[in-house]
N, C-alpha and C positions, 0 to 999 in steps of 0.2 A: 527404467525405460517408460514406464507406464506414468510417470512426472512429465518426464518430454515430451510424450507425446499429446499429454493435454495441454501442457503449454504451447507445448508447435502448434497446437488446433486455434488459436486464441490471438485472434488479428491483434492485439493489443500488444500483445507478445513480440507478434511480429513486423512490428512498425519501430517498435526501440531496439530491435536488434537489426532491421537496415537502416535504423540510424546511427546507431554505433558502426554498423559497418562504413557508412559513408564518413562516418569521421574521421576512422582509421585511412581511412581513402584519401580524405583531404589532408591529413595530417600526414601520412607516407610520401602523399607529392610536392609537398612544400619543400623536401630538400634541406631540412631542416633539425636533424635525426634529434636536437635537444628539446626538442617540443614535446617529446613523448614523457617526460619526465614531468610535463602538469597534467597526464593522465589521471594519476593516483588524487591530483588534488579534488579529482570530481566525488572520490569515495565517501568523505566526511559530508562534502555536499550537499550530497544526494540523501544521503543519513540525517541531514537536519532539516533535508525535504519531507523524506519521511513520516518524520516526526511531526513535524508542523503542520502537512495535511491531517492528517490520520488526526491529532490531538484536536486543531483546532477550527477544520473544515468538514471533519467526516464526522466529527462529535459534535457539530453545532445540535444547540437547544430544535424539537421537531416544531419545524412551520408549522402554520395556523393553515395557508392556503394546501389546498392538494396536491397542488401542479407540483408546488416545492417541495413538498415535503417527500413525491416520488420519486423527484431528481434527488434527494439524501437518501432517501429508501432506496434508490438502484446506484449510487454511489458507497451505500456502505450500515445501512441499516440494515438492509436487505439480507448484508451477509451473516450479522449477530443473530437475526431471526430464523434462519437457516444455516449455521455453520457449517455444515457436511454437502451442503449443495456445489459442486465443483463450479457452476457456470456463475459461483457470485464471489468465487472466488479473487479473480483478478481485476485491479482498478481498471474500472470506467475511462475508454475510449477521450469522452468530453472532459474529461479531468487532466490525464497522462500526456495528451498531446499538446493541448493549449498552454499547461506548465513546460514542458521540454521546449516549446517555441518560445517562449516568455524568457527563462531559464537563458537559451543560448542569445537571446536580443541585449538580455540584460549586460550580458557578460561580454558579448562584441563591441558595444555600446560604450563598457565602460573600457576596454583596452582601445578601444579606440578614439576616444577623449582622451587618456594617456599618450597617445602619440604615438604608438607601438604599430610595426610595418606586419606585423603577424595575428592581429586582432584576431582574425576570424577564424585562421587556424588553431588559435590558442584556444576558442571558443569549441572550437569542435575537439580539442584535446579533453578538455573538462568537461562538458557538460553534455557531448554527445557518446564520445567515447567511456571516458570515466563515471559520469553518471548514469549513463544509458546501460553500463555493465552492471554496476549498483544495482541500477532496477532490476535488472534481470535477477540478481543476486535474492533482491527480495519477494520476486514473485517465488522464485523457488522454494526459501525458506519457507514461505508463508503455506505455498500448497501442499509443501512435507508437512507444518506443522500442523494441519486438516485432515490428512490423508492416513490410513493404516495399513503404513509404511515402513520396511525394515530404517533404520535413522543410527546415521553417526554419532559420537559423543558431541558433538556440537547441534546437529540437529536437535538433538532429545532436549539438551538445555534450550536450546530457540523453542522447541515444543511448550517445554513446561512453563516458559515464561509467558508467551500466547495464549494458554489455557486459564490463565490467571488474570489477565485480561476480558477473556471470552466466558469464563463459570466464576469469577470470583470477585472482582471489582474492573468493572470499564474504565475506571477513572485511573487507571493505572496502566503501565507495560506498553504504552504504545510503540515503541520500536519492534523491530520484527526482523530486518535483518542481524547476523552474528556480528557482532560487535558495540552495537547500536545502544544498548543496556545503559550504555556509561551515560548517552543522553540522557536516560529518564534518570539514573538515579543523581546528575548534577541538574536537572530540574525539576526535582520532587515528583516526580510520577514513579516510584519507583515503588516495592514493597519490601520488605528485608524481613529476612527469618521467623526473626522475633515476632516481627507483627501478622506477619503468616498465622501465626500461630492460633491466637485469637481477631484474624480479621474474620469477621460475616460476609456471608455470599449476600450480596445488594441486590434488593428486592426486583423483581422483574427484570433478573439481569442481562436473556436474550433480547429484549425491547429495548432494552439503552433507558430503563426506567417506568417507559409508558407502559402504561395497563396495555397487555397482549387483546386485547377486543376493542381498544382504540379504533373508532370509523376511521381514521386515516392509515392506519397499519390495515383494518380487513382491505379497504378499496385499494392499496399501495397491492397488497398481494394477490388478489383478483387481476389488476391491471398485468400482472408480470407473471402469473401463476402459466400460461401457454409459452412465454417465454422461457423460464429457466424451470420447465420439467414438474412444478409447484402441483398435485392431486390435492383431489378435496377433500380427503382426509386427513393431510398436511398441511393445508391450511386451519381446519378446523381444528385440528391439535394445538397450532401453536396460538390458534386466538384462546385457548385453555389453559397454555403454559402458564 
């Protein structure tokens, strides 16, 4: 209960879940009942949305300028540098919305270049409903995998592979909901047993690399420390870490 309710608190949350509900709406009124079946096709989707934000938006190299380097800092720095902070947990508003618009333009767009008299319902089958569930899917995962929390056998595996991301190599494990794994290990982000074994935790590994007293990490976390809850004692820890 205590998952849903921080996620029911989190406008972010609750923007792709009456999105998905409006999809299911559009898609129940079209009269149409075989449309529900490109539901599922939003699942893989959104699973290589996932991935390709997290890997290669949310990991970009840290701007030189400030301005930018906050917007990655409250996009997803923010979170490695405070893992246990609940309110950094879930993606950014300016990220999640402008992709789920993009997302269903793209996809109405091309079924309707096809010629197809259901474009847009099909659009809301995939990308609002079936991805929009996805999301949901993975903010969960991701605030169990944070949180200490009793955890399913699926959970504890989504855990373990998240922490290995977060304390052991960044450059790996970016998926995050159940199932998703298969992405990184058929695109070499992945880490396997053996290498487990003797991989090294990668130096400054809550900073995504940079020195923890980087002037663009102290001023990033000043600027947001009254936002997400941030003491100055917590700051001053992690410019130490």
């Amino acid at each position: 209960m205590a998952r849903l309710w921080l996620m029911a608190r989190h406008h972010t949350i609750l923007g792709i879940a009456l999105a998905a509900i409006a999809g299911a709406i559009v898609v129940a009124r079209a009269g149409q009942p075989w449309l529900w079946v490109l539901v599922p096709a939003g699942i893989p989707a959104q699973m290589l949305n996932e991935y390709n934000l997290h890997r290669f938006i949310f990991h970009l190299p840290p701007p030189r300028r400030q301005w930018q380097f906050d917007l990655l800092y409250r996009a997803h720095y923010g979170h490695h540098d405070f893992p246990t902070n609940p309110a950094l947990f879930f993606a950014p508003d300016f990220v999640v919305f402008p992709v789920l618009v993009l997302n269903f333009t793209l996809l109405w767009g091309l079924l309707t270049l096809a010629g197809v008299g259901w474009a847009f319902e099909g659009a809301a089958a995939v990308v609002a409903v079936g991805g929009g569930l996805t999301f949901l899917a993975y903010e969960w995962f991701h605030a169990t995998a944070h949180l200490p929390v009793t955890k399913t056998a699926v959970e504890r595996h989504v855990t373990t592979l998240h922490n290995q991301h977060h304390f052991r190599d960044f450059s790996k494990w970016f998926h995050v909901t159940a199932g998703g794994e298969i992405i990184d290990r058929v695109m070499g982000t992945a880490i396997d047993r053996e290498a487990l074994k003797s991989q090294q935790r990668i130096a400054f590994i809550r900073t995504l690399g940079m020195r923890p007293d980087d002037p663009r990490l102290i001023a990033a976390r000043r600027r947001f420390a009254r936002r997400y809850g941030l003491g100055a004692e917590e700051i001053a820890r992690a410019a130490r870490a």
